[in-house]
mmJSON file of the N, C-alpha and C atoms, coordinates in Angstrom:
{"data_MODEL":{"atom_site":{
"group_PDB":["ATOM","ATOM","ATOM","ATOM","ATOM","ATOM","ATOM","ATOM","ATOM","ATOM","ATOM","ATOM","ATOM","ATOM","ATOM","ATOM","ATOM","ATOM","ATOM","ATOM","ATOM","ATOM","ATOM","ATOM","ATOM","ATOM","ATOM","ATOM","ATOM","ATOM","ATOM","ATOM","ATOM","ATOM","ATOM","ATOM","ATOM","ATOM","ATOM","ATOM","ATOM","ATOM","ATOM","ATOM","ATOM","ATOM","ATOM","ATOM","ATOM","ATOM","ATOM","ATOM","ATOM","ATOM","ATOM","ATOM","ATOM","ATOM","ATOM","ATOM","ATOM","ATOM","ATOM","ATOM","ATOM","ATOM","ATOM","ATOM","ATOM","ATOM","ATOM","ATOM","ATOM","ATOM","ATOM","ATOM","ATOM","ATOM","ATOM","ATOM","ATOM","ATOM","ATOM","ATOM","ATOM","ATOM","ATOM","ATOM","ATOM","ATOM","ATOM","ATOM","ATOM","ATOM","ATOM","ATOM","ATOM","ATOM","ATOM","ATOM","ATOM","ATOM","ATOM","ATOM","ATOM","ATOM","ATOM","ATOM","ATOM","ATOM","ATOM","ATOM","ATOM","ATOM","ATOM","ATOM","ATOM","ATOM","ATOM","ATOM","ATOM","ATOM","ATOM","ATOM","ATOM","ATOM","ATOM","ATOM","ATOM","ATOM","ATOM","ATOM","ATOM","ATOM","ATOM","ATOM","ATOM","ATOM","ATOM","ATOM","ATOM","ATOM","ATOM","ATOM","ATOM","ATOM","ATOM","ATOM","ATOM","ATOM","ATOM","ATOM","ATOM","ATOM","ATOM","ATOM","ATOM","ATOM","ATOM","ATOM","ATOM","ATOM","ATOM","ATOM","ATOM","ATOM","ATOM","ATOM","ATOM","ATOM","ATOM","ATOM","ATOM","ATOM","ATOM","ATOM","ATOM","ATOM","ATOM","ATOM","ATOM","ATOM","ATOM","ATOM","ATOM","ATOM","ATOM","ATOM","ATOM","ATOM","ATOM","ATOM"],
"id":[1,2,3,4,5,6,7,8,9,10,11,12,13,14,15,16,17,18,19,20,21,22,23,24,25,26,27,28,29,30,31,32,33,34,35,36,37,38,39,40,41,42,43,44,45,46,47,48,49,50,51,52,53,54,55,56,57,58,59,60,61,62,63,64,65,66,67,68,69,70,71,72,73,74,75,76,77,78,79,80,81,82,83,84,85,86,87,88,89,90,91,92,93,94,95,96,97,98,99,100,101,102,103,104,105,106,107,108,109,110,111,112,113,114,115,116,117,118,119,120,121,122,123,124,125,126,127,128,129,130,131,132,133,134,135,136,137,138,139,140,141,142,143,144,145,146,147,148,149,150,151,152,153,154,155,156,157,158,159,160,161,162,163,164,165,166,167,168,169,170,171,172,173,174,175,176,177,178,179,180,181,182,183,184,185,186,187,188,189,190,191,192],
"type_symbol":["N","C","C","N","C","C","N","C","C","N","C","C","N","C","C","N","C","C","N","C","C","N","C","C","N","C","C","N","C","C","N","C","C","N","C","C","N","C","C","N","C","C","N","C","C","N","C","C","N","C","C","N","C","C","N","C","C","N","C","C","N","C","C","N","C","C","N","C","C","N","C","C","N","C","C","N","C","C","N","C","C","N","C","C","N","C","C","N","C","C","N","C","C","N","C","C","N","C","C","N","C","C","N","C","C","N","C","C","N","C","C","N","C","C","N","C","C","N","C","C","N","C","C","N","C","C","N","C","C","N","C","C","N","C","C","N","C","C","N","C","C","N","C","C","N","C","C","N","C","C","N","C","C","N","C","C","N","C","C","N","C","C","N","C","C","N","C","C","N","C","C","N","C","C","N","C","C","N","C","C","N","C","C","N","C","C","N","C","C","N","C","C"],
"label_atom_id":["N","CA","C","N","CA","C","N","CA","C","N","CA","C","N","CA","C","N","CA","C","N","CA","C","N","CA","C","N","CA","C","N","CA","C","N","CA","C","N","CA","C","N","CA","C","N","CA","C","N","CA","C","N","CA","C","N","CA","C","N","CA","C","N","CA","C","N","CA","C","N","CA","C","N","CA","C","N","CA","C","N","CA","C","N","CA","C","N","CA","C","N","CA","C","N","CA","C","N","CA","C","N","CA","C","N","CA","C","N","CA","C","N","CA","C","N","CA","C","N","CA","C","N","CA","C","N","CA","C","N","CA","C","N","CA","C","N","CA","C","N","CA","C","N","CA","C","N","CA","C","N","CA","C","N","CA","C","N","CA","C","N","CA","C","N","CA","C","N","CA","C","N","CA","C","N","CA","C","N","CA","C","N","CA","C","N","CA","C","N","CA","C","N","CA","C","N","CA","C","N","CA","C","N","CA","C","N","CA","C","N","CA","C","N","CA","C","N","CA","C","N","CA","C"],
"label_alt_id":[null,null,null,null,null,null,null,null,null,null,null,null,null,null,null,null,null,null,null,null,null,null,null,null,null,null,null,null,null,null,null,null,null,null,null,null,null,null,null,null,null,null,null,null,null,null,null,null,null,null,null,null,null,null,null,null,null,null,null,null,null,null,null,null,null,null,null,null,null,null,null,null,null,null,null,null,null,null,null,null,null,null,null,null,null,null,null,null,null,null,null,null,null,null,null,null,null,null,null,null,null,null,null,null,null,null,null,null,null,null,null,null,null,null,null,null,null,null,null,null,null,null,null,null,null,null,null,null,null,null,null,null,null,null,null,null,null,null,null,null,null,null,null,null,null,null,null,null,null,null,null,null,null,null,null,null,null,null,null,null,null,null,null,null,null,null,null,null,null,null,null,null,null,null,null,null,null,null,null,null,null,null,null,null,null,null,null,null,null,null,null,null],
"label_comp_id":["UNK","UNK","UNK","UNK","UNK","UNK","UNK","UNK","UNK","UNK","UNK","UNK","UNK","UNK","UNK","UNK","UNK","UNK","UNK","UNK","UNK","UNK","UNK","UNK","UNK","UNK","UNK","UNK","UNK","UNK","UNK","UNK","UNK","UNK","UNK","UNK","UNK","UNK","UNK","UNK","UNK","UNK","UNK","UNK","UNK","UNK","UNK","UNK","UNK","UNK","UNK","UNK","UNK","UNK","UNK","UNK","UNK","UNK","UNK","UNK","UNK","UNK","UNK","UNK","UNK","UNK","UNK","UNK","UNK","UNK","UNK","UNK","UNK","UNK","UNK","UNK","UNK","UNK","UNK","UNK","UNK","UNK","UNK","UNK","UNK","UNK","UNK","UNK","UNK","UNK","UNK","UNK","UNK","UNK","UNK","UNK","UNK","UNK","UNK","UNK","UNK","UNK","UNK","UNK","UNK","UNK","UNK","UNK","UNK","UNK","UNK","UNK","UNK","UNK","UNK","UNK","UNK","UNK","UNK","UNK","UNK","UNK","UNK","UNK","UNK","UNK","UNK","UNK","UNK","UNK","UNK","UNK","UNK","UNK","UNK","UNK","UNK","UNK","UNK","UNK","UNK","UNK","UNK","UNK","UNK","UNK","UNK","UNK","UNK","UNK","UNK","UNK","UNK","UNK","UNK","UNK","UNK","UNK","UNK","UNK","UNK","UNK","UNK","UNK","UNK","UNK","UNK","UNK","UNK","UNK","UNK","UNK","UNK","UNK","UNK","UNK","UNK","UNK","UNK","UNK","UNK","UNK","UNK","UNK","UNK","UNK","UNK","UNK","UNK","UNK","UNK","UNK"],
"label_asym_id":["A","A","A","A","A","A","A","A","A","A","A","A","A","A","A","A","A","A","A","A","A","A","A","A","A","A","A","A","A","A","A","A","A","A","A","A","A","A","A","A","A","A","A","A","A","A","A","A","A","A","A","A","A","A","A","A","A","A","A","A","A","A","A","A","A","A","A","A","A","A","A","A","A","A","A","A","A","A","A","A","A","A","A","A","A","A","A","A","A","A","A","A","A","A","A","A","A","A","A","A","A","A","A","A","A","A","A","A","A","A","A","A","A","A","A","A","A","A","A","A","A","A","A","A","A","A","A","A","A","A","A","A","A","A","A","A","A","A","A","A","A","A","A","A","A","A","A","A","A","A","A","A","A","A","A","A","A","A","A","A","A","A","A","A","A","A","A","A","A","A","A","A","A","A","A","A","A","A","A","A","A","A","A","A","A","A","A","A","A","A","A","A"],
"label_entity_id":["1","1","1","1","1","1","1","1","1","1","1","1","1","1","1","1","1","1","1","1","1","1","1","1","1","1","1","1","1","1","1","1","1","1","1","1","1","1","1","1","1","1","1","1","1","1","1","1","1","1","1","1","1","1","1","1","1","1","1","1","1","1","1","1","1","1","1","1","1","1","1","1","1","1","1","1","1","1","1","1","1","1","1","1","1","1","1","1","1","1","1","1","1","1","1","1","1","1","1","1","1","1","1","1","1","1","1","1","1","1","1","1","1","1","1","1","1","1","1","1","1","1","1","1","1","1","1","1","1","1","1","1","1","1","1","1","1","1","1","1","1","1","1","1","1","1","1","1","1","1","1","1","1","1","1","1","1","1","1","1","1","1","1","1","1","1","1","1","1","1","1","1","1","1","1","1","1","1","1","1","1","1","1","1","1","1","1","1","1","1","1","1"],
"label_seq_id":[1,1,1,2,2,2,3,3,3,4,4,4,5,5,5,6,6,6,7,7,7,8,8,8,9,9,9,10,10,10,11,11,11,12,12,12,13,13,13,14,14,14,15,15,15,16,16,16,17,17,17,18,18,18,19,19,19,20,20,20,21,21,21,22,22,22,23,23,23,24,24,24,25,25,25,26,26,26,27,27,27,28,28,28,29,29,29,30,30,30,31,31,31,32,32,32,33,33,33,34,34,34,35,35,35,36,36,36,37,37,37,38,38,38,39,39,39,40,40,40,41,41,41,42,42,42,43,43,43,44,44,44,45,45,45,46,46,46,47,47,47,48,48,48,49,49,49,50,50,50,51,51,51,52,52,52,53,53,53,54,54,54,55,55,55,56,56,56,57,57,57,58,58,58,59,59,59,60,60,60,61,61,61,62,62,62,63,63,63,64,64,64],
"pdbx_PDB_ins_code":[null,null,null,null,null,null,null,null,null,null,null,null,null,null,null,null,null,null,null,null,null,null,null,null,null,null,null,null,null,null,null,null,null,null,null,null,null,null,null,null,null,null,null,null,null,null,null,null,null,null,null,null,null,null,null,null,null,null,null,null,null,null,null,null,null,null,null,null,null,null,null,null,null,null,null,null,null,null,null,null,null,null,null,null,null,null,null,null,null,null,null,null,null,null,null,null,null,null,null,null,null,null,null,null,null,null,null,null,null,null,null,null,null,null,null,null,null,null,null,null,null,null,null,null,null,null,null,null,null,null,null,null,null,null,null,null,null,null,null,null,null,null,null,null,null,null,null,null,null,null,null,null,null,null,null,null,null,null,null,null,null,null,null,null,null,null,null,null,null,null,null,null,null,null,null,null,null,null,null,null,null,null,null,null,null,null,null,null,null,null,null,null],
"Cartn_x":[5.47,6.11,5.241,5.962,5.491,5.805,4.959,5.124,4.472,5.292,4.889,5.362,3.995,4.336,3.109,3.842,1.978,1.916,2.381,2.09,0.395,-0.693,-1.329,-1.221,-1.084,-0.764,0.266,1.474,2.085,1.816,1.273,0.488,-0.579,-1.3,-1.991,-1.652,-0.8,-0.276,0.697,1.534,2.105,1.63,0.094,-0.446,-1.324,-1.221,-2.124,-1.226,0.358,1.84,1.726,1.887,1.77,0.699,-0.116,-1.533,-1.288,-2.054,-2.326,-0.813,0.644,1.662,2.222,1.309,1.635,1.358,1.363,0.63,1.141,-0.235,0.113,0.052,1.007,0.555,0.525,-0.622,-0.789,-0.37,0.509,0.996,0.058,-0.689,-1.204,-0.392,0.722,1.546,2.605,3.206,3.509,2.944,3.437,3.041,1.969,2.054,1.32,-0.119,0.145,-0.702,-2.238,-2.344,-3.554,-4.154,-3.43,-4.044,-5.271,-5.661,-6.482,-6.472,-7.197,-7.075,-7.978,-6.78,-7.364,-8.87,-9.568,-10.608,-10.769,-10.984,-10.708,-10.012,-9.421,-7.86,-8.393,-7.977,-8.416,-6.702,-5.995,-4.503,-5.233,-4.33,-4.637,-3.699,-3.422,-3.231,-3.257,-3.561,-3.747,-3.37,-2.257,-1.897,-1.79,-2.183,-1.804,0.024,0.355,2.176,2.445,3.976,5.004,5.283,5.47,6.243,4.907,3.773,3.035,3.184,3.983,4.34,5.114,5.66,6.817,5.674,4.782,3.935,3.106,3.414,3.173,3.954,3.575,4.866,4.596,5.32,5.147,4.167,3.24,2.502,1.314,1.159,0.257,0.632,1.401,2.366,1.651,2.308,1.621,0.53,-0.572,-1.181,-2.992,-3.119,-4.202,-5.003],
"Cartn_y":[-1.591,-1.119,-1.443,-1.535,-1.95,-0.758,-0.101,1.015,-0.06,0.471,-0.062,1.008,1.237,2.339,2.38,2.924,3.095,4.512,4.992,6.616,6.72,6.35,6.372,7.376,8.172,9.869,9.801,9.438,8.842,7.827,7.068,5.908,6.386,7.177,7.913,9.011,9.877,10.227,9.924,9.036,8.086,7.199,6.536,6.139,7.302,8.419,9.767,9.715,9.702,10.13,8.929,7.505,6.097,5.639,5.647,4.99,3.89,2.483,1.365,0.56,1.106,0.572,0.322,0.879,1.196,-0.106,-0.925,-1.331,-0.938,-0.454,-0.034,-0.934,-0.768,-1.825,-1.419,-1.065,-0.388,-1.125,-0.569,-1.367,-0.528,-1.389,-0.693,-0.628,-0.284,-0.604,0.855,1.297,2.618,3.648,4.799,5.792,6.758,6.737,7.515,6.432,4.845,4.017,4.52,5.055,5.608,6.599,7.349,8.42,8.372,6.992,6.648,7.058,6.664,6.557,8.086,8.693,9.762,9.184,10.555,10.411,9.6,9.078,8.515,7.367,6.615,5.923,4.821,3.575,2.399,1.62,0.918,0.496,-0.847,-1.318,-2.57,-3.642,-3.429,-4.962,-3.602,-4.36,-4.058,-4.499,-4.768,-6.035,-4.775,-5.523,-5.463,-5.249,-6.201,-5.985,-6.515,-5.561,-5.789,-7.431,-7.955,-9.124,-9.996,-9.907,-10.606,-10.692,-9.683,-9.811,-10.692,-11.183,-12.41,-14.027,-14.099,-14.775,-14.645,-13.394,-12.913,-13.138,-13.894,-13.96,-12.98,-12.91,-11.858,-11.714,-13.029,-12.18,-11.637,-12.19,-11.478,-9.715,-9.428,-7.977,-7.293,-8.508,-7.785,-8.013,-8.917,-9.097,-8.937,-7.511,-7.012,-6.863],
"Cartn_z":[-10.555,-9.357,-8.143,-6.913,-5.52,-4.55,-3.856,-3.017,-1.687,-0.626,0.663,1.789,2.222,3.319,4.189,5.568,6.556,6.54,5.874,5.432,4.614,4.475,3.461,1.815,2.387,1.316,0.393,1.311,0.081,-0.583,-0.061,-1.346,-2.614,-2.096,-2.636,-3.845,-3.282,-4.243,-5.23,-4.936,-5.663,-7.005,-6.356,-7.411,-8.321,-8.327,-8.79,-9.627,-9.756,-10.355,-11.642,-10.626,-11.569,-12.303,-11.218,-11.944,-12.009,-12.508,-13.076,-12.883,-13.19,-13.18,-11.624,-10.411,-9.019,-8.401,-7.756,-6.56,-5.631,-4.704,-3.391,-2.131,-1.076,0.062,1.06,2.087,2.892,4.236,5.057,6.144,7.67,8.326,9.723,10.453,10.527,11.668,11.461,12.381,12.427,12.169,13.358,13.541,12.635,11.861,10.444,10.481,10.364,10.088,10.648,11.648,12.228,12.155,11.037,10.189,9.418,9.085,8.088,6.38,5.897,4.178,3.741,2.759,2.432,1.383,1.324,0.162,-0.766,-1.682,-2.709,-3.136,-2.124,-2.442,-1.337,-1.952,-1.221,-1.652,-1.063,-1.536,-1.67,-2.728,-3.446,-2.671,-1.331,-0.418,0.763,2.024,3.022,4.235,4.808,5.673,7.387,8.204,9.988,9.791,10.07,10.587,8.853,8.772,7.709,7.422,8.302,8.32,7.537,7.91,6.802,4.816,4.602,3.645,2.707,3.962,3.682,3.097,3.563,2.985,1.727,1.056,-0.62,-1.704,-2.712,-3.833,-4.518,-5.594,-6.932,-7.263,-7.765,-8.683,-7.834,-6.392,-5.518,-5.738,-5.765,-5.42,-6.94,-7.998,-9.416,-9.814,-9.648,-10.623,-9.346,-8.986,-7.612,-8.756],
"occupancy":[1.0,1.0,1.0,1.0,1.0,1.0,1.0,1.0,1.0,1.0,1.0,1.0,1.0,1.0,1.0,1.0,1.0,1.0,1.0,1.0,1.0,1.0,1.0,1.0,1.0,1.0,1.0,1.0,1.0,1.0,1.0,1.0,1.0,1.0,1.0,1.0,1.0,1.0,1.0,1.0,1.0,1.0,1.0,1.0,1.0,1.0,1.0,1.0,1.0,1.0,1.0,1.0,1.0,1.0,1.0,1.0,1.0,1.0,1.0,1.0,1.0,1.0,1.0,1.0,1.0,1.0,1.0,1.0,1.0,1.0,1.0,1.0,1.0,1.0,1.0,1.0,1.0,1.0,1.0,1.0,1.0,1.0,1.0,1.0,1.0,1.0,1.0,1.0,1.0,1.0,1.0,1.0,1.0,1.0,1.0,1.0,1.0,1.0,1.0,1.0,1.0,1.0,1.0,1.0,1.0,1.0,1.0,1.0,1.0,1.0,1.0,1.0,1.0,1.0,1.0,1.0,1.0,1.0,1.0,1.0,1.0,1.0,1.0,1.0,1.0,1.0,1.0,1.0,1.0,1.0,1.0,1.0,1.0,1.0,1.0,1.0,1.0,1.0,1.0,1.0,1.0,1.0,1.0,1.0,1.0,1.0,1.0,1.0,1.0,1.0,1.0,1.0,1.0,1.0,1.0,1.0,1.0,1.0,1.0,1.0,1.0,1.0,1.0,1.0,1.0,1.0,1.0,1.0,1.0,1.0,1.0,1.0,1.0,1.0,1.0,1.0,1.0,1.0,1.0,1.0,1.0,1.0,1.0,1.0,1.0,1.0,1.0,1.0,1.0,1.0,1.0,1.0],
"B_iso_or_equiv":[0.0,0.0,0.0,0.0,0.0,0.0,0.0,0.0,0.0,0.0,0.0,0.0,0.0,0.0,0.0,0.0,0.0,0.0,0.0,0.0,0.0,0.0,0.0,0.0,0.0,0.0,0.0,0.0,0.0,0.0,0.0,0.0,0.0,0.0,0.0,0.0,0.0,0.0,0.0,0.0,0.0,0.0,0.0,0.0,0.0,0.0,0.0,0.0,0.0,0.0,0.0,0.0,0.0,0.0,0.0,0.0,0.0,0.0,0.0,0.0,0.0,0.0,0.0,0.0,0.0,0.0,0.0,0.0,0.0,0.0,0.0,0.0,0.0,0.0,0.0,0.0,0.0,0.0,0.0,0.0,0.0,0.0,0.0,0.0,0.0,0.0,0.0,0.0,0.0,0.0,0.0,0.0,0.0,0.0,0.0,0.0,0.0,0.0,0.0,0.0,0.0,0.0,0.0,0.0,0.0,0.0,0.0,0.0,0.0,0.0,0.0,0.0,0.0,0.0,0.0,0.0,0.0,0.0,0.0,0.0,0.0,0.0,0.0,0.0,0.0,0.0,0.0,0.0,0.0,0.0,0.0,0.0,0.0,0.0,0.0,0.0,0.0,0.0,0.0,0.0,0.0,0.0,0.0,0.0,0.0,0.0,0.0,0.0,0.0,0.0,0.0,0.0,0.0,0.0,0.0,0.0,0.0,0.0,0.0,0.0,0.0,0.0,0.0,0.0,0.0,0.0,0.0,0.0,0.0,0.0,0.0,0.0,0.0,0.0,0.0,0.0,0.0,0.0,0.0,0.0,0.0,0.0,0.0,0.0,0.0,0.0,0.0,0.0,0.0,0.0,0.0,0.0],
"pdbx_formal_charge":[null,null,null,null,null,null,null,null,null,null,null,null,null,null,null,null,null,null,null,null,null,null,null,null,null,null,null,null,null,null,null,null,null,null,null,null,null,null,null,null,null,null,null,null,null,null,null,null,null,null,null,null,null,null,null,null,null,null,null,null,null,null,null,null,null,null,null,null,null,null,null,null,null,null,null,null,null,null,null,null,null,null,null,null,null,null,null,null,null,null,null,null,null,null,null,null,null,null,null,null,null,null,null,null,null,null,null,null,null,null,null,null,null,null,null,null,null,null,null,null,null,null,null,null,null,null,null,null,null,null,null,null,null,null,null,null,null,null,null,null,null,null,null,null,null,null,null,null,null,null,null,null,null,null,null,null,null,null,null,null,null,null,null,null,null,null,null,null,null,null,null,null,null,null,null,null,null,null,null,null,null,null,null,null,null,null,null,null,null,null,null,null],
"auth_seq_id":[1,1,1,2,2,2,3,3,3,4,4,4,5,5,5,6,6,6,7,7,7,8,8,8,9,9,9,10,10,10,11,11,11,12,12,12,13,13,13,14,14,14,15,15,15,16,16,16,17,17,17,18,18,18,19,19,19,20,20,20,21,21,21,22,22,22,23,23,23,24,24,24,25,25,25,26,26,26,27,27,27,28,28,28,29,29,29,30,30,30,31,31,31,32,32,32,33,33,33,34,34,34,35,35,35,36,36,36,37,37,37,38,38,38,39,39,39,40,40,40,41,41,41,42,42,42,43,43,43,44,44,44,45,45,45,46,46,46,47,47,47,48,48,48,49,49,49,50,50,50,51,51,51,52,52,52,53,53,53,54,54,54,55,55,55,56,56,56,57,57,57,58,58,58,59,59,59,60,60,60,61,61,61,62,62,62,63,63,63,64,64,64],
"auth_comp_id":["UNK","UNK","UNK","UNK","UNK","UNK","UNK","UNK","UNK","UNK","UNK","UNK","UNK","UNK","UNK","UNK","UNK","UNK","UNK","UNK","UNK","UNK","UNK","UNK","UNK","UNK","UNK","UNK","UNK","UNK","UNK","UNK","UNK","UNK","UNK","UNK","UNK","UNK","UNK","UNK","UNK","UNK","UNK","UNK","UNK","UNK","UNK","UNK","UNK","UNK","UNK","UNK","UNK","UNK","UNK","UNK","UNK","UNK","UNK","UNK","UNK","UNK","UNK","UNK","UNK","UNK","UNK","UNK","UNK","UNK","UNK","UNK","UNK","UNK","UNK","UNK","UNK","UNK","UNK","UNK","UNK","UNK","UNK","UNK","UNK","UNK","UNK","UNK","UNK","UNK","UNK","UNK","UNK","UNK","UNK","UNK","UNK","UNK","UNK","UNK","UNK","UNK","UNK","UNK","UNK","UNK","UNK","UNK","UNK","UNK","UNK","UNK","UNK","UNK","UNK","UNK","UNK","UNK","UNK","UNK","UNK","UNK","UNK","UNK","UNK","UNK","UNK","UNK","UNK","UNK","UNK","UNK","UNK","UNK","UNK","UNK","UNK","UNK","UNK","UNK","UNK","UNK","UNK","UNK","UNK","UNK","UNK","UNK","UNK","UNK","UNK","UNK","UNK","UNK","UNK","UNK","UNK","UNK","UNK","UNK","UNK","UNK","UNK","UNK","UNK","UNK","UNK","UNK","UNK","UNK","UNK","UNK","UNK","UNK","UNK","UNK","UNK","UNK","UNK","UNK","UNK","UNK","UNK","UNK","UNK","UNK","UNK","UNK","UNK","UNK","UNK","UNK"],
"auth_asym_id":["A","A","A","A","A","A","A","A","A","A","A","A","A","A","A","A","A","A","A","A","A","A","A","A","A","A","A","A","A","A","A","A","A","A","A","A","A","A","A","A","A","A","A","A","A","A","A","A","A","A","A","A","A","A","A","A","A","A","A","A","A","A","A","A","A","A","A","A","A","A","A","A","A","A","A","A","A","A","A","A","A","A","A","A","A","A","A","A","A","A","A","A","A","A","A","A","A","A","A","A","A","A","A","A","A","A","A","A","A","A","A","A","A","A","A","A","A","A","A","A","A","A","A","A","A","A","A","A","A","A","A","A","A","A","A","A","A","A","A","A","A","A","A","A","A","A","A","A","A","A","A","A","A","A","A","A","A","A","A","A","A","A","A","A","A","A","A","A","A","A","A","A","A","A","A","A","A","A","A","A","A","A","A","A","A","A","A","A","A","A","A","A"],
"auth_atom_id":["N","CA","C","N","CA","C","N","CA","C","N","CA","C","N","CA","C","N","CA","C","N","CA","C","N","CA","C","N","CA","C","N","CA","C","N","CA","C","N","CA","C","N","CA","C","N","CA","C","N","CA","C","N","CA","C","N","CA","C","N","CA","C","N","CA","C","N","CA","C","N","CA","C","N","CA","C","N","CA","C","N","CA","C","N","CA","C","N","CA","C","N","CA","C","N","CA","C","N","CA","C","N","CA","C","N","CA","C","N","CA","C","N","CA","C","N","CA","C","N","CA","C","N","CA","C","N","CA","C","N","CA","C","N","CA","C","N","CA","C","N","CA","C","N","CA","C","N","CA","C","N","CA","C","N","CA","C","N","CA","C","N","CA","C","N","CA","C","N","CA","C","N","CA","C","N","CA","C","N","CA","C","N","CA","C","N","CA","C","N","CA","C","N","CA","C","N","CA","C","N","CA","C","N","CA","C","N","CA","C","N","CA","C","N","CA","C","N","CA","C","N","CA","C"],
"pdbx_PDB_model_num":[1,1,1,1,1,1,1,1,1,1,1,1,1,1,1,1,1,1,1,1,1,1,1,1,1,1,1,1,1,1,1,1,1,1,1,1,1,1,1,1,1,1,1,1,1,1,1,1,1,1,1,1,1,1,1,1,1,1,1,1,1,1,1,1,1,1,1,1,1,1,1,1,1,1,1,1,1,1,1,1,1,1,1,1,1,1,1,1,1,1,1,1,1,1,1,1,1,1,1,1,1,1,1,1,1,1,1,1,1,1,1,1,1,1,1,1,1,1,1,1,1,1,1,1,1,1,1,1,1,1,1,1,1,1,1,1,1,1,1,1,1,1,1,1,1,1,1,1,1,1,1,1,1,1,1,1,1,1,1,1,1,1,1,1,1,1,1,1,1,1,1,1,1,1,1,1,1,1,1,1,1,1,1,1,1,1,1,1,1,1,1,1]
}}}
C-alpha cells in the first residue's frame, strides 16, 4: 500500500497500523505540511510539491 499525505501523523500512524506493507509519502506542501515530523517516524519518500510524483513509477512507490 501507498499513503500520501502532508498531514505527517497520519502517516505515522498509519504505518504503526501497517507496518512494512505501508509506504509512506510525505508531501511539503499544504497546510499541515509545516507541522513537521512527529518523533520517531521518518516517511519513506519525501517530495516539495505533489506534482513531482508524476515522475515516480511503481516500483519507486514499492520497492523504498
Amino acid at each position: 500500500y501507498v499513503m500520501i499525505d502532508d498531514k505527517a501523523q497520519i502517516l505515522a500512524d498509519s504505518r504503526a497500523i501497517l507496518g512494512s506493507k505501508l509506504t509512506t509519502v510525505f508531501v511539503r506542501q499544504g497546510k499541515y505540511a509545516q507541522e513537521g515530523l512527529p518523533a520517531n517516524f521518518t516517511p519513506d519518500i519525501d517530495v516539495d510539491h505533489i506534482g513531482e510524483l508524476r515522475a515516480f513509477n511503481a516500483e519507486q512507490f514499492l520497492h523504498v
